[in-house]
N, C-alpha and C positions, 0 to 999 in steps of 0.2 A: 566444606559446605557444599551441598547440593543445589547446583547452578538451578535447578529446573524446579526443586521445591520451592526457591525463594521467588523463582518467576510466575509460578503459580497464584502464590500469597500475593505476589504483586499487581498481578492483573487489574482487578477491584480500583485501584487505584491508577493505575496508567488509564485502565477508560474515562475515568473521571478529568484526568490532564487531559488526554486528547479528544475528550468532549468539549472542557473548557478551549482549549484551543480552535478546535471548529469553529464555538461559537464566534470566537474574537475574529476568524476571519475572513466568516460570512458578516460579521457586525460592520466591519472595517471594508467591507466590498474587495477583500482580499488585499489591503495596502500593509496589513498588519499579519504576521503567518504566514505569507508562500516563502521569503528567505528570512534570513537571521543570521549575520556575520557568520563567519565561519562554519556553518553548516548547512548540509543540501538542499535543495528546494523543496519544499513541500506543496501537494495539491491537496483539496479533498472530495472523496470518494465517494459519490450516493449511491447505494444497494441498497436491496429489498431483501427483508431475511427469507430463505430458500424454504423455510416450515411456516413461520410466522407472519409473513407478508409485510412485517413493520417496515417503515423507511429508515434508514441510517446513513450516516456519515460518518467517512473515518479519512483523517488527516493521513497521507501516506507520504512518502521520501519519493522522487519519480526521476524516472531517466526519461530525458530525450531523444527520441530518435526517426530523425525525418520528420514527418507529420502523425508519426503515434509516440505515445508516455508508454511506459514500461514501466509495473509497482514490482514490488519483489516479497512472492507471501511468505516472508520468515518465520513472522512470530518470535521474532529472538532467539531459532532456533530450539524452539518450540520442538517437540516429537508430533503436534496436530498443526494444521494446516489451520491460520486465521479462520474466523467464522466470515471475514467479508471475502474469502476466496471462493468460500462451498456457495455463498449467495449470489456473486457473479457466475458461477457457474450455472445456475437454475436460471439466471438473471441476467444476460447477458451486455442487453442494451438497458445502458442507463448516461451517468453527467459526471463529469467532473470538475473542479473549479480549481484552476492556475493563474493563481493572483488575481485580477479584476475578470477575467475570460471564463466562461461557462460553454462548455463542448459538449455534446452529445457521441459519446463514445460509444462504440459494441468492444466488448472483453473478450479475450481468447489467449488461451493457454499457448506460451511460444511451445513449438516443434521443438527437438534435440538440435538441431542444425542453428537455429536462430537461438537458441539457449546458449549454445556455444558462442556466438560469438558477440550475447548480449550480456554473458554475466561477467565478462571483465569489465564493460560498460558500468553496470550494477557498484563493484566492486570500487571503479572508480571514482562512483558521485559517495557513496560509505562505504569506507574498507571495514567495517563490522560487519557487512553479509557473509566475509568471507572465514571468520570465527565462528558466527551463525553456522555456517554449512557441515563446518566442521563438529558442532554441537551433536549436531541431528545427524538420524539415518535417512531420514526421507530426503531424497531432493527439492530443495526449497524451488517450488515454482518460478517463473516470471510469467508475469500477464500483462499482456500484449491490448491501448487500449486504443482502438482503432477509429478515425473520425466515421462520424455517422452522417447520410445526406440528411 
């Protein structure tokens, strides 16, 4: 089976959950959707599409670190880079929402040096990135999401 056709097909439908998911934890003021027993914390992501100018949200998996989250643009290992990494990137200041708190963040691609020694970090809140990586030839990003005054 071709891990990457079935990911493809599957897309359609994972936005549709993690749209459903948004909703319930912007509805919930974030009491419903940032944890879930045994699995990582979730924020979620406002960007602006980098062609389209549309607003979106996308629930992501987040590491802590200090006073900035860190997402990790996998894609499941994906060969393309998320559409919400290319729109942080055009887009850089924007919000994110960690449970009840809403921050105003700037986005920035970590450096090789800060990559090192955030993607065992990464690995350690989901050890799936590190199957991810190995999926793909690209180096999966991390984005670095820094407070905003």
């Amino acid at each position: 089976m071709d891990v990457m056709s079935l990911a493809d097909r599957s897309w359609p439908v994972l936005r549709r959950v993690m749209g459903g998911h948004a909703w319930v934890y912007r509805a919930t003021g974030g009491l419903v959707g940032h944890r879930f027993p045994g699995t990582p914390p979730v924020l979620l992501l406002d960007h602006v599409g980098a062609k389209s100018g549309t607003r979106r949200t996308t629930p992501l998996v987040y590491v802590d670190d200090g006073r900035d989250v860190v997402v990790v643009a996998s894609k499941g290992g994906h060969p393309r880079h998320p559409a919400w990494y290319h729109n942080l990137r055009a887009n850089p200041d924007t919000t994110v929402q960690i449970g009840r708190e809403r921050r105003a963040v700037h986005a920035r691609v970590a450096s090789p040096e800060e990559r090192v020694r955030l993607w065992p970090k990464a690995v350690a809140v989901y050890g799936g990135y590190s199957g991810y990586q190995e999926r793909t030839d690209r180096e999966i990003p991390l984005v670095i999401l820094e407070p905003r005054a």
